[in-house]
PyMOL Python script that loads the backbone (N, CA, C, O; Angstrom):
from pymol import cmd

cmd.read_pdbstr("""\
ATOM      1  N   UNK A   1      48.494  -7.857 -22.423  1.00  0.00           N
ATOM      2  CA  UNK A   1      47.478  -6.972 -21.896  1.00  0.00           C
ATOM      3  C   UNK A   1      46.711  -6.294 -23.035  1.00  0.00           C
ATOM      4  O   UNK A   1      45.488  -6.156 -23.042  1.00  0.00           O
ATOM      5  N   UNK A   2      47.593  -5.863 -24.052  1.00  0.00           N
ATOM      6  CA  UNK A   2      46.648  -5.139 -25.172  1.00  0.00           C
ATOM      7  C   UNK A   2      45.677  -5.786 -26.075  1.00  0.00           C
ATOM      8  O   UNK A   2      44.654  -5.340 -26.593  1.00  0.00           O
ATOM      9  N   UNK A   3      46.369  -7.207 -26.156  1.00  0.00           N
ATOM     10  CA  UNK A   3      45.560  -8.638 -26.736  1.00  0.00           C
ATOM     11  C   UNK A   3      44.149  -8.839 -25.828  1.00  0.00           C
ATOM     12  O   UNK A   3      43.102  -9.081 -26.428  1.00  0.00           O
ATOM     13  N   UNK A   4      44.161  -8.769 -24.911  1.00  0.00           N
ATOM     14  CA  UNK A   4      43.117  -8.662 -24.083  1.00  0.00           C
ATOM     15  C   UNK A   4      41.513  -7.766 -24.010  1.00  0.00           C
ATOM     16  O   UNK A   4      40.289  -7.900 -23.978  1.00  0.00           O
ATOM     17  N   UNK A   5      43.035  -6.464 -24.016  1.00  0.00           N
ATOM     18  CA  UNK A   5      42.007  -5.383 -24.039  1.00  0.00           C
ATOM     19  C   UNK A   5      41.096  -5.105 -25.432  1.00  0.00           C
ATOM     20  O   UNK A   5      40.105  -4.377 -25.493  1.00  0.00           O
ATOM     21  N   UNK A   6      41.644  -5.815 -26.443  1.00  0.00           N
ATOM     22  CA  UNK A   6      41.341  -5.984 -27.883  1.00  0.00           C
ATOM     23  C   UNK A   6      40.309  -7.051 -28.108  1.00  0.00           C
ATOM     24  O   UNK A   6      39.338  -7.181 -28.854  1.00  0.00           O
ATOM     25  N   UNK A   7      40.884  -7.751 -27.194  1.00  0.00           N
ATOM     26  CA  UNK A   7      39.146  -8.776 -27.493  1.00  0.00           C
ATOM     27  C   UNK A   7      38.259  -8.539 -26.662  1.00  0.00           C
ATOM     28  O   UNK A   7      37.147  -9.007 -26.905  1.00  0.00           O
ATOM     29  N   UNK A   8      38.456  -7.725 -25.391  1.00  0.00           N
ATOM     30  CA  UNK A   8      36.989  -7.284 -24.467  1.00  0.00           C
ATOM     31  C   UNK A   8      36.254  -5.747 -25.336  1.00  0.00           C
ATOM     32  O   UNK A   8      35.086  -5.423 -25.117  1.00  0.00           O
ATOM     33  N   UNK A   9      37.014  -5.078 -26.143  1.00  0.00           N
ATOM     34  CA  UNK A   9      36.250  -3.940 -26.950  1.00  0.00           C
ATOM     35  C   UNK A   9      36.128  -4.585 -28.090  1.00  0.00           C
ATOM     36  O   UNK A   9      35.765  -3.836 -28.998  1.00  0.00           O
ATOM     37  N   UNK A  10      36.281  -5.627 -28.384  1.00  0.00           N
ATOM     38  CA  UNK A  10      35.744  -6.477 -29.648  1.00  0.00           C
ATOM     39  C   UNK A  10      34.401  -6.868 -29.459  1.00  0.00           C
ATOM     40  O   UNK A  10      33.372  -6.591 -30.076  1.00  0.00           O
ATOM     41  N   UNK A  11      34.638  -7.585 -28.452  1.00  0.00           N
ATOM     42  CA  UNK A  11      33.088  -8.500 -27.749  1.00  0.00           C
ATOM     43  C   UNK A  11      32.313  -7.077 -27.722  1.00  0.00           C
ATOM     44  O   UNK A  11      31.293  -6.966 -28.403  1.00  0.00           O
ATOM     45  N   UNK A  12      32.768  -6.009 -26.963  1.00  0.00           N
ATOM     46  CA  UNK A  12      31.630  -5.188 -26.458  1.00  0.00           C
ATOM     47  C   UNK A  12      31.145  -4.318 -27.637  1.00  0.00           C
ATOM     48  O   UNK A  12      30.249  -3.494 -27.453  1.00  0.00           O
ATOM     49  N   UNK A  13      31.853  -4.523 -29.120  1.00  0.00           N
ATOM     50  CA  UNK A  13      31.117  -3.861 -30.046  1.00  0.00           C
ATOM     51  C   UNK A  13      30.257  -4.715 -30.651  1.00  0.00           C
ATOM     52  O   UNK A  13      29.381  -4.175 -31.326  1.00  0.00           O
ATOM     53  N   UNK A  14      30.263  -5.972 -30.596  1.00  0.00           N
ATOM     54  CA  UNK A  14      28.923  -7.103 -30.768  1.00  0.00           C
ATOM     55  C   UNK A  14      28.290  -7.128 -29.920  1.00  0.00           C
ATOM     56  O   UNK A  14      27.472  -7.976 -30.276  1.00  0.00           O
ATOM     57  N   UNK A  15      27.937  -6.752 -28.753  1.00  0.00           N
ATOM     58  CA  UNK A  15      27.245  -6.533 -27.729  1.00  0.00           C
ATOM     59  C   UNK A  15      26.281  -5.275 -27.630  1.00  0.00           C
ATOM     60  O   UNK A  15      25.085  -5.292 -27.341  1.00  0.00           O
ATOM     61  N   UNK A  16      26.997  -4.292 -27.907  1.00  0.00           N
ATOM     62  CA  UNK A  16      26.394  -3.081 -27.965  1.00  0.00           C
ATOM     63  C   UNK A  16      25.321  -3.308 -29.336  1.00  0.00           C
ATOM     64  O   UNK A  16      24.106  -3.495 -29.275  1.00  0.00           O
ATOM     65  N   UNK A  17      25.824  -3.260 -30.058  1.00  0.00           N
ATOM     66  CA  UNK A  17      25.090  -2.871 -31.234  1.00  0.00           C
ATOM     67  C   UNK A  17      23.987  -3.186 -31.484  1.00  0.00           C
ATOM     68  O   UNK A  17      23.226  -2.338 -31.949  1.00  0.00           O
ATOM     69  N   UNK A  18      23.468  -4.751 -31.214  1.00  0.00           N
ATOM     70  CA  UNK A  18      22.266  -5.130 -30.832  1.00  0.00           C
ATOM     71  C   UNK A  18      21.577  -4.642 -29.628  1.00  0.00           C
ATOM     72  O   UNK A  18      20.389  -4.362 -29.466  1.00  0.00           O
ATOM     73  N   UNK A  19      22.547  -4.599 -28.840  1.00  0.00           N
ATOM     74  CA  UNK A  19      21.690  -3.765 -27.529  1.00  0.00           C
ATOM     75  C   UNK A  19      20.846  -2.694 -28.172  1.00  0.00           C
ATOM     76  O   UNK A  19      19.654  -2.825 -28.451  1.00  0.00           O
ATOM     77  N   UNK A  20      21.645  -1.530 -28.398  1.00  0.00           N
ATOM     78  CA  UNK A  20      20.881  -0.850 -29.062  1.00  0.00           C
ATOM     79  C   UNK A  20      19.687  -0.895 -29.913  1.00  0.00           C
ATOM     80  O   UNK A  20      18.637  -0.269 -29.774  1.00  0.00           O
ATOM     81  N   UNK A  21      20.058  -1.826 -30.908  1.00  0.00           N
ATOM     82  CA  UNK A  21      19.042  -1.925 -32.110  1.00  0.00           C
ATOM     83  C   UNK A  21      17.647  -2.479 -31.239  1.00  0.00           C
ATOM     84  O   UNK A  21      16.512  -2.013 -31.333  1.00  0.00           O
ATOM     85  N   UNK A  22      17.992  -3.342 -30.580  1.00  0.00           N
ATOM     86  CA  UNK A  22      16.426  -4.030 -29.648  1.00  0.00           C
ATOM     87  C   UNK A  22      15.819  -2.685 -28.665  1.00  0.00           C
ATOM     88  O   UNK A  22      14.593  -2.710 -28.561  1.00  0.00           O
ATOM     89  N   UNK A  23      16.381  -1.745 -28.077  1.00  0.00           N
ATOM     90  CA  UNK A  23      16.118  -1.257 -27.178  1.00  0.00           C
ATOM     91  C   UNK A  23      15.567   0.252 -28.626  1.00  0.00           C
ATOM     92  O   UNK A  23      15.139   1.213 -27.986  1.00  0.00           O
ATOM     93  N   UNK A  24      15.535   0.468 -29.761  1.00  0.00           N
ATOM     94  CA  UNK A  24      15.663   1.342 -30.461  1.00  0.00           C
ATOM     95  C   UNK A  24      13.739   1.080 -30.926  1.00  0.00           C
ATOM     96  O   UNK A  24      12.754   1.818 -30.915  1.00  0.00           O
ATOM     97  N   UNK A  25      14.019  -0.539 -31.332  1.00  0.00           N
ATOM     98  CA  UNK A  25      13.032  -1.175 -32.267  1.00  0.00           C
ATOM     99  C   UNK A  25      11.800  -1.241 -31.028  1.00  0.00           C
ATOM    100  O   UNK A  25      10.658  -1.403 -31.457  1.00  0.00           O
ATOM    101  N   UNK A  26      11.996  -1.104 -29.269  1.00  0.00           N
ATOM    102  CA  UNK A  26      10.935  -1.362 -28.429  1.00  0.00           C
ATOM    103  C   UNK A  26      10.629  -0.028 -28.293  1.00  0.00           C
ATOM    104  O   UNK A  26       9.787   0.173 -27.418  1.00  0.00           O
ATOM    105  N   UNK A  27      11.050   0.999 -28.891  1.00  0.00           N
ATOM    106  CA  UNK A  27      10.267   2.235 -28.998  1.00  0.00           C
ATOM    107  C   UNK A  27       9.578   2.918 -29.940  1.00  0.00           C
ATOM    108  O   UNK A  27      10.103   2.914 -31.054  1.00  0.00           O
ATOM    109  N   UNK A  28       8.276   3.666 -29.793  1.00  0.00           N
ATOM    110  CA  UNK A  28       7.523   4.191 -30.816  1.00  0.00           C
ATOM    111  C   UNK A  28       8.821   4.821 -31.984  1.00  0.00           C
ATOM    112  O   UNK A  28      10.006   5.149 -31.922  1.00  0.00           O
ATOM    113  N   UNK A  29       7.793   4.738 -32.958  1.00  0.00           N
ATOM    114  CA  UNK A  29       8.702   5.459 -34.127  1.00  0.00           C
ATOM    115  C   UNK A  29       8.879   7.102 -34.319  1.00  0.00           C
ATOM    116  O   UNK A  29       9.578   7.586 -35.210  1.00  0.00           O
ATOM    117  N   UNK A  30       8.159   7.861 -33.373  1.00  0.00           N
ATOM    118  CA  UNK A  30       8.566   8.755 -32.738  1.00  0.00           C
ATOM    119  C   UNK A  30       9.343   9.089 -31.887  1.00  0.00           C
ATOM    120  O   UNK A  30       9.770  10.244 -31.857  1.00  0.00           O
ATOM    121  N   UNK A  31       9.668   8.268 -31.099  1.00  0.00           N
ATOM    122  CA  UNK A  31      10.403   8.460 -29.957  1.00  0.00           C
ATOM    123  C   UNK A  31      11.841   7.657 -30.261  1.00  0.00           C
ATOM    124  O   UNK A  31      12.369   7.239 -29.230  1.00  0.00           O
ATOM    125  N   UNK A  32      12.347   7.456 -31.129  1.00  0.00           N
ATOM    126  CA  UNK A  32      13.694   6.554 -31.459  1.00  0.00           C
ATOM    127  C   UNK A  32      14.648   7.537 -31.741  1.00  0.00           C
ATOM    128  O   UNK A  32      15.813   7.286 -31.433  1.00  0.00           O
ATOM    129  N   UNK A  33      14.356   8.704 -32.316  1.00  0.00           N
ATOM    130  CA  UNK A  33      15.667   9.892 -32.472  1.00  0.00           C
ATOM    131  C   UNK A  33      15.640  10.185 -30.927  1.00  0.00           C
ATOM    132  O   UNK A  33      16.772  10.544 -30.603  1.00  0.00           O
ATOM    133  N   UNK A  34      14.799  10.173 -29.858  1.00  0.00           N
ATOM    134  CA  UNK A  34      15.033  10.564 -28.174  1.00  0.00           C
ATOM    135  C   UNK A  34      15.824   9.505 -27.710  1.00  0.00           C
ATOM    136  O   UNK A  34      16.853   9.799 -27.102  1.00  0.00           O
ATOM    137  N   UNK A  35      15.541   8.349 -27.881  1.00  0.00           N
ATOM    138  CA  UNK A  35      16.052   6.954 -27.296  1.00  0.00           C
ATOM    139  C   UNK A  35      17.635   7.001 -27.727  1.00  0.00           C
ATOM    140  O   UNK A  35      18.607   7.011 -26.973  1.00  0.00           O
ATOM    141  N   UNK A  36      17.612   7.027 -29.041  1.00  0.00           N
ATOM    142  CA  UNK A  36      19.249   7.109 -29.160  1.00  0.00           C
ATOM    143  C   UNK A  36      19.958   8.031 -29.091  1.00  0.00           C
ATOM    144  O   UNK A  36      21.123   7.727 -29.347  1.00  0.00           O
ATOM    145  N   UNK A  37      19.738   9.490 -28.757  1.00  0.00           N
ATOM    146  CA  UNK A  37      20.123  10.372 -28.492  1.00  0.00           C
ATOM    147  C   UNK A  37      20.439  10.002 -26.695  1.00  0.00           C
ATOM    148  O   UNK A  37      21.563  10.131 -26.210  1.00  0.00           O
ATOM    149  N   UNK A  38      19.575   9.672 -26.121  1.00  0.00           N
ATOM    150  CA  UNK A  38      20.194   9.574 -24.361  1.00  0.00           C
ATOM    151  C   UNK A  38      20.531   7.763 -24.613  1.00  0.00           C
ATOM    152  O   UNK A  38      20.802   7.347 -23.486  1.00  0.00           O
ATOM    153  N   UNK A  39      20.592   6.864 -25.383  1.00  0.00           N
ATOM    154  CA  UNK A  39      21.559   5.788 -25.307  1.00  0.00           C
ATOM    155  C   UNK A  39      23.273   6.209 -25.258  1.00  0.00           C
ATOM    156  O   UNK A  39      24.181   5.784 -24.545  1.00  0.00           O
ATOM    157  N   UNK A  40      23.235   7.709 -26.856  1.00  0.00           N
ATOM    158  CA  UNK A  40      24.461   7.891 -27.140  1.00  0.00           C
ATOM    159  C   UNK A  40      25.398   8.774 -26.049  1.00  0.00           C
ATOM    160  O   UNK A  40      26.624   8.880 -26.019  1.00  0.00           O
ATOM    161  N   UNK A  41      24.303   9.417 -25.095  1.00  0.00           N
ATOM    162  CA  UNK A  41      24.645  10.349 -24.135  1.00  0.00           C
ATOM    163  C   UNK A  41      25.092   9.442 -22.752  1.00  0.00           C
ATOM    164  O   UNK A  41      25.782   9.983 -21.887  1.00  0.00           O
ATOM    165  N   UNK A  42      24.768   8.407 -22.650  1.00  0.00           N
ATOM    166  CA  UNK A  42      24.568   7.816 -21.231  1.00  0.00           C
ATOM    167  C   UNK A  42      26.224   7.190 -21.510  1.00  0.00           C
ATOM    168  O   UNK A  42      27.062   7.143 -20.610  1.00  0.00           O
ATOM    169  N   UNK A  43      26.466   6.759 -22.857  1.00  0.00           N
ATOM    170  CA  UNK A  43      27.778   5.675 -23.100  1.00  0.00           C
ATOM    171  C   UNK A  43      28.687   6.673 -23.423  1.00  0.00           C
ATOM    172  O   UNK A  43      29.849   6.309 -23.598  1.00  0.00           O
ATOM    173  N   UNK A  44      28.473   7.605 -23.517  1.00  0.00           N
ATOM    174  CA  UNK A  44      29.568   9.106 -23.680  1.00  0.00           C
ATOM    175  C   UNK A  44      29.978   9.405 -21.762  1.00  0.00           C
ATOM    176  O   UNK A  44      31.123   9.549 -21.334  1.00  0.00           O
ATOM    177  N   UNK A  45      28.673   9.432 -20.887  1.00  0.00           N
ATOM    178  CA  UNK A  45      29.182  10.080 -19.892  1.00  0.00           C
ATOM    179  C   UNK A  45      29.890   8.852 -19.133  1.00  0.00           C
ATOM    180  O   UNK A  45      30.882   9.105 -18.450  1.00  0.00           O
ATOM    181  N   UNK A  46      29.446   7.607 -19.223  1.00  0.00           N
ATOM    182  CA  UNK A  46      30.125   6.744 -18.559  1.00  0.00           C
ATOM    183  C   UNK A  46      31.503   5.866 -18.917  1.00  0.00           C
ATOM    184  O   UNK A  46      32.353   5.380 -18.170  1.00  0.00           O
ATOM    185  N   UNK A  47      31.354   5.867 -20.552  1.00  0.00           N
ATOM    186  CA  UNK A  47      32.752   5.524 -21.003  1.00  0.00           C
ATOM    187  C   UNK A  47      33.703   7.158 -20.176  1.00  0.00           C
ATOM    188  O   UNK A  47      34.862   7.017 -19.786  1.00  0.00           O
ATOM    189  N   UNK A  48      33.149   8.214 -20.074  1.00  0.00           N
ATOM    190  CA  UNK A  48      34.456   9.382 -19.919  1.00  0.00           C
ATOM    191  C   UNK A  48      34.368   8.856 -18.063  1.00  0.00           C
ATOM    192  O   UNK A  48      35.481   8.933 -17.542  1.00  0.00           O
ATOM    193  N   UNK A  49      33.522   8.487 -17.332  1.00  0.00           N
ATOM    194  CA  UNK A  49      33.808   7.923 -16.169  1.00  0.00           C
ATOM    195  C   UNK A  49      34.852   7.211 -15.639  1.00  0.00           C
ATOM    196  O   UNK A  49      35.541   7.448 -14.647  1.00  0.00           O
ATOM    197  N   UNK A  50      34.894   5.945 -16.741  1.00  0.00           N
ATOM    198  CA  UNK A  50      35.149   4.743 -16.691  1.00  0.00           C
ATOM    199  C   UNK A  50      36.856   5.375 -16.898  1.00  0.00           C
ATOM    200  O   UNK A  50      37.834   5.087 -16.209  1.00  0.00           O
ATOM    201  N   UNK A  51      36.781   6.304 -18.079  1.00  0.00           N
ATOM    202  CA  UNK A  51      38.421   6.583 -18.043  1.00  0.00           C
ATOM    203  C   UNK A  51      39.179   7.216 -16.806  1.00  0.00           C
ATOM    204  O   UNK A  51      40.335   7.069 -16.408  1.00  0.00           O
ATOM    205  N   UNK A  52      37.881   8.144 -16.232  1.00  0.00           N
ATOM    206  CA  UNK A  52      38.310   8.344 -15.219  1.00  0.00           C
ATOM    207  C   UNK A  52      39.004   7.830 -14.234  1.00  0.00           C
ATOM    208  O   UNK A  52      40.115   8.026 -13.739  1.00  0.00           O
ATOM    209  N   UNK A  53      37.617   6.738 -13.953  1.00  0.00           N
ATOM    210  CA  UNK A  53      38.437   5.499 -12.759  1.00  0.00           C
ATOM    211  C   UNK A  53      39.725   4.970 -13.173  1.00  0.00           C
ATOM    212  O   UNK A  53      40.585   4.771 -12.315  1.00  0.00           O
ATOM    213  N   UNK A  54      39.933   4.739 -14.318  1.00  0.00           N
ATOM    214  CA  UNK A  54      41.314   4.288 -15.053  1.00  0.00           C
ATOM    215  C   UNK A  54      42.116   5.011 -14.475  1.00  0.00           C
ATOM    216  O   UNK A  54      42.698   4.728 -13.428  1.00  0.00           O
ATOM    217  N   UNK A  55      42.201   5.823 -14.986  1.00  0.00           N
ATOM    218  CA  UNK A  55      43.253   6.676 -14.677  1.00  0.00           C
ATOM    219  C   UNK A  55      43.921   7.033 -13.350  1.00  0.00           C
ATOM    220  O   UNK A  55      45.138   7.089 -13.173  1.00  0.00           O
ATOM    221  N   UNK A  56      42.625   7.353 -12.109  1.00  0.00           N
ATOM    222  CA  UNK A  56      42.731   7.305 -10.625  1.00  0.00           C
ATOM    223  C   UNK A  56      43.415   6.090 -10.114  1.00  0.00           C
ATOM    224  O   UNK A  56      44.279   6.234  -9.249  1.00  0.00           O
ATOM    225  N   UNK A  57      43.156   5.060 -10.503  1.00  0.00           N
ATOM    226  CA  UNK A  57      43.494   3.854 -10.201  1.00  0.00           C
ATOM    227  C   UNK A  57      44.904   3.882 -10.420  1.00  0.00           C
ATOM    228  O   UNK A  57      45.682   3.721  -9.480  1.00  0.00           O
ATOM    229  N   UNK A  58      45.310   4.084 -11.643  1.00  0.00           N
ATOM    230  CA  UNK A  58      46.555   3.774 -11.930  1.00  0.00           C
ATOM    231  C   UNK A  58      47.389   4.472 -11.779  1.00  0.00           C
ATOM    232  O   UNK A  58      48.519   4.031 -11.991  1.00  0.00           O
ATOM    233  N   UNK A  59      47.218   5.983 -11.314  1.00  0.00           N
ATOM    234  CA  UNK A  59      47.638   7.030 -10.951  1.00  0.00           C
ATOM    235  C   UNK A  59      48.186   6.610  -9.283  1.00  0.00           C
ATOM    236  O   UNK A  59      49.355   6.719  -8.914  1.00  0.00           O
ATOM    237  N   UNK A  60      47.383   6.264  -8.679  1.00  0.00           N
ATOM    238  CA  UNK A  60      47.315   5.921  -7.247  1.00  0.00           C
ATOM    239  C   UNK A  60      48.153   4.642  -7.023  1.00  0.00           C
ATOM    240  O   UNK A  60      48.557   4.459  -5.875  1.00  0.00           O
ATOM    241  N   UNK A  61      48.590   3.366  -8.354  1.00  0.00           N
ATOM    242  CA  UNK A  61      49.254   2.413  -8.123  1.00  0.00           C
ATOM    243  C   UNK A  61      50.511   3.299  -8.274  1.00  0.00           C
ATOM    244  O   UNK A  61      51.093   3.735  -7.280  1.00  0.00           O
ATOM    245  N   UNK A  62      50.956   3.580  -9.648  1.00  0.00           N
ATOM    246  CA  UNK A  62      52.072   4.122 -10.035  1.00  0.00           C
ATOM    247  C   UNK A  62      52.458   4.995  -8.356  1.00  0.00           C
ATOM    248  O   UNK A  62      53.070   4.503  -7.408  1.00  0.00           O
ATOM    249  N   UNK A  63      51.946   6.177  -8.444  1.00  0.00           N
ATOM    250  CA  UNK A  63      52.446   6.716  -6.832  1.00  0.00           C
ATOM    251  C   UNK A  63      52.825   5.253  -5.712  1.00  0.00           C
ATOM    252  O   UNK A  63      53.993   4.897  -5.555  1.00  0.00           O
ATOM    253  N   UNK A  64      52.131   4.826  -5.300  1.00  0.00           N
ATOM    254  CA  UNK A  64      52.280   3.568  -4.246  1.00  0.00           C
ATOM    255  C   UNK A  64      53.890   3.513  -4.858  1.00  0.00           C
ATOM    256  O   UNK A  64      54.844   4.024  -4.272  1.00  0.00           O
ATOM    257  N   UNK A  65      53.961   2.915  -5.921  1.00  0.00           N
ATOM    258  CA  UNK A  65      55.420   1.806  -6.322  1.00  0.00           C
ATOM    259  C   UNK A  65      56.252   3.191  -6.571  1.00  0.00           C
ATOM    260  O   UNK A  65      57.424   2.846  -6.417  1.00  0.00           O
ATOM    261  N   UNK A  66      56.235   4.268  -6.809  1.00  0.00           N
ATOM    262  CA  UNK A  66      57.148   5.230  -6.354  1.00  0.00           C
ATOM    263  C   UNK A  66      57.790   5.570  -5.048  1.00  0.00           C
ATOM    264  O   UNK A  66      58.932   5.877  -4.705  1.00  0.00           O
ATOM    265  N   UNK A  67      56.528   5.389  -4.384  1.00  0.00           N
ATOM    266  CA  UNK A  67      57.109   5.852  -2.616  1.00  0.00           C
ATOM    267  C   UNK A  67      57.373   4.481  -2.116  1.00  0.00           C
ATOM    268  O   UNK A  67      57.571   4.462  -0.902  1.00  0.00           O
ATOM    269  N   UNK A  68      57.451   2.978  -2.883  1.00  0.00           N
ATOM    270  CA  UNK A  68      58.036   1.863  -2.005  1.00  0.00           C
ATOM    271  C   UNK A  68      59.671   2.031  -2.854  1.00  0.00           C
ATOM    272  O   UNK A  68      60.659   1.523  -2.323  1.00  0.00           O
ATOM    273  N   UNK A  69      59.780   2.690  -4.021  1.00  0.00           N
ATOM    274  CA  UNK A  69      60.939   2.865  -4.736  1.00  0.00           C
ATOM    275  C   UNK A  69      61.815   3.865  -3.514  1.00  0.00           C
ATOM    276  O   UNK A  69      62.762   3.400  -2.880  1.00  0.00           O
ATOM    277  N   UNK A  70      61.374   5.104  -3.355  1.00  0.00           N
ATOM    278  CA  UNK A  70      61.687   6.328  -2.352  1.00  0.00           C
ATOM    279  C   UNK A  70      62.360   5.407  -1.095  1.00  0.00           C
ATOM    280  O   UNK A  70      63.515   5.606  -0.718  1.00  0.00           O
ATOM    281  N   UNK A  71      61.366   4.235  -0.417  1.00  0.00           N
ATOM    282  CA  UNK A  71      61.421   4.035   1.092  1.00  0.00           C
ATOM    283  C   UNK A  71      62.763   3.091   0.459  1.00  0.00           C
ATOM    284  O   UNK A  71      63.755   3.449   1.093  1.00  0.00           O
ATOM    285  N   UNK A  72      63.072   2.225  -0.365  1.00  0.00           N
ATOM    286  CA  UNK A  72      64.232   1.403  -0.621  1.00  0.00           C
ATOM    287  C   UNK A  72      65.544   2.102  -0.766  1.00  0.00           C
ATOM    288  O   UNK A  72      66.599   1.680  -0.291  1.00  0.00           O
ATOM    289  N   UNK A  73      65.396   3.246  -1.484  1.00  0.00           N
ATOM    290  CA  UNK A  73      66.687   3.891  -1.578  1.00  0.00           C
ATOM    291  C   UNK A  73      67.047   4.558  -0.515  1.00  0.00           C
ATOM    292  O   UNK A  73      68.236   4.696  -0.227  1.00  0.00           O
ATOM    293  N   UNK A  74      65.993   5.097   0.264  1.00  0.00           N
ATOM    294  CA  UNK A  74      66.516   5.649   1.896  1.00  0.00           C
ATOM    295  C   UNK A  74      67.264   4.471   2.281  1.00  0.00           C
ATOM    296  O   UNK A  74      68.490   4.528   2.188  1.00  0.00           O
ATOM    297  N   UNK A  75      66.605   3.207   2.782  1.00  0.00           N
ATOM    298  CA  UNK A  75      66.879   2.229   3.463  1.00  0.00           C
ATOM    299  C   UNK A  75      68.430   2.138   3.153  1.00  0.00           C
ATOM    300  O   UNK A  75      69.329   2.361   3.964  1.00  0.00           O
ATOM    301  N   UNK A  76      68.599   1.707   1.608  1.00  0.00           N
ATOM    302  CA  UNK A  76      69.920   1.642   1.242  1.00  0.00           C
ATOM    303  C   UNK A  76      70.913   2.738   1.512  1.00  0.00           C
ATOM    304  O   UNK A  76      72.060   2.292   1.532  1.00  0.00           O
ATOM    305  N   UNK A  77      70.837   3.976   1.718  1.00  0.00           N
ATOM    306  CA  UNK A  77      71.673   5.340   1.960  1.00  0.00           C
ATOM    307  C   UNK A  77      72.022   5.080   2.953  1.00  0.00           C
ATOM    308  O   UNK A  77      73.234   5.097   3.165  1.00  0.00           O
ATOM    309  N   UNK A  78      71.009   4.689   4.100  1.00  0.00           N
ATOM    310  CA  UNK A  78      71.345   5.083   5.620  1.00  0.00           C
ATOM    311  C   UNK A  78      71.464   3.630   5.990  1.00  0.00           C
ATOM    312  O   UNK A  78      71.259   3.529   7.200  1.00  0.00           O
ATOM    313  N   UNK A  79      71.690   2.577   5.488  1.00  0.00           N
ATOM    314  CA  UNK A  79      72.564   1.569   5.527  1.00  0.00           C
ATOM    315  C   UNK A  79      72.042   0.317   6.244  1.00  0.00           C
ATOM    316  O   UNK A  79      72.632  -0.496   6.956  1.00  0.00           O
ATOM    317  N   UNK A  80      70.895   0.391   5.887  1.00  0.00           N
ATOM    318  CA  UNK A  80      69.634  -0.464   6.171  1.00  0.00           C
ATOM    319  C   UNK A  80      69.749  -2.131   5.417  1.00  0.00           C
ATOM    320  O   UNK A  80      69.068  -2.277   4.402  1.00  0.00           O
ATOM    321  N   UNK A  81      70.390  -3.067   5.786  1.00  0.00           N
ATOM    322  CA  UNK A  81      70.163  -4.309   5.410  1.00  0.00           C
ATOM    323  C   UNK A  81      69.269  -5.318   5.916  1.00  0.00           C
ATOM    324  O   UNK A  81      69.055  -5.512   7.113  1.00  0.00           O
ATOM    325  N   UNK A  82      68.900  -5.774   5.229  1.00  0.00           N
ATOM    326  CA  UNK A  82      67.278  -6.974   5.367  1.00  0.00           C
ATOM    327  C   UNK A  82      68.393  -8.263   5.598  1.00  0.00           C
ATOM    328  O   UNK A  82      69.351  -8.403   4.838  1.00  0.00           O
ATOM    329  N   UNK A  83      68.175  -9.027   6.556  1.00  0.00           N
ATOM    330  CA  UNK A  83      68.543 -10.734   6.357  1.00  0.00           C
ATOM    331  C   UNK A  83      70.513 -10.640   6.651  1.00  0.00           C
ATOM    332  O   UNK A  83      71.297 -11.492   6.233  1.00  0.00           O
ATOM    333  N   UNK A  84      70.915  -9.366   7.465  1.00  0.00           N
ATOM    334  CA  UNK A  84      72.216  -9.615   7.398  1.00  0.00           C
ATOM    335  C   UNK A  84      72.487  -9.643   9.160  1.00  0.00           C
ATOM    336  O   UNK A  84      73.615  -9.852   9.608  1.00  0.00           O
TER     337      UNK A  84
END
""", "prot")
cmd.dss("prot")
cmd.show_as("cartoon", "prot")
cmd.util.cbc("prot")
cmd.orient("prot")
C-alpha cells in the first residue's frame, strides 16, 4: 500500500509542476504573483479536504469492523454457534 501511495504522489509531483508552470506562463506578467497565490491556495484547501475525506472514511471503516468484532464476541458469550 505505501509502494503505491509513493508512486501516485510521485506521478502527481510531475504532473503538478507543469500544470502550474503552463497555467502561470498563460497569464499576464502582472497577474502571475495572483495566479499562483490562488493555485497555492486552492491545493492547500483541497489537499486539507482530501485528508479529511481520508480520515472520515477510515474512521467510519475502522468503527464498522469494531462493532462486527463487538456483535462476534456477544454471539460467542451467549452461546451462539453458526453451522452446528
Amino acid at each position: 500500500m505505501m509502494i503505491l501511495a509513493a508512486l501516485i504522489e510521485g506521478g502527481n509531483a510531475f504532473v503538478m509542476m507543469p500544470a502550474v508552470t503552463l497555467g502561470a506562463n498563460a497569464l499576464p506578467d502582472e497577474l502571475i504573483t495572483h495566479g499562483t497565490a490562488v493555485i497555492t491556495t486552492v491545493r492547500q484547501i483541497l489537499g486539507s479536504a482530501g485528508v479529511t475525506v481520508a480520515t472520515l472514511i477510515l474512521s467510519n471503516v475502522t468503527h464498522q469492523q469494531q462493532l462486527e468484532g463487538v456483535r462476534f464476541a456477544m454471539a460467542r458469550i451467549t452461546g451462539y454457534r453458526m453451522g452446528s
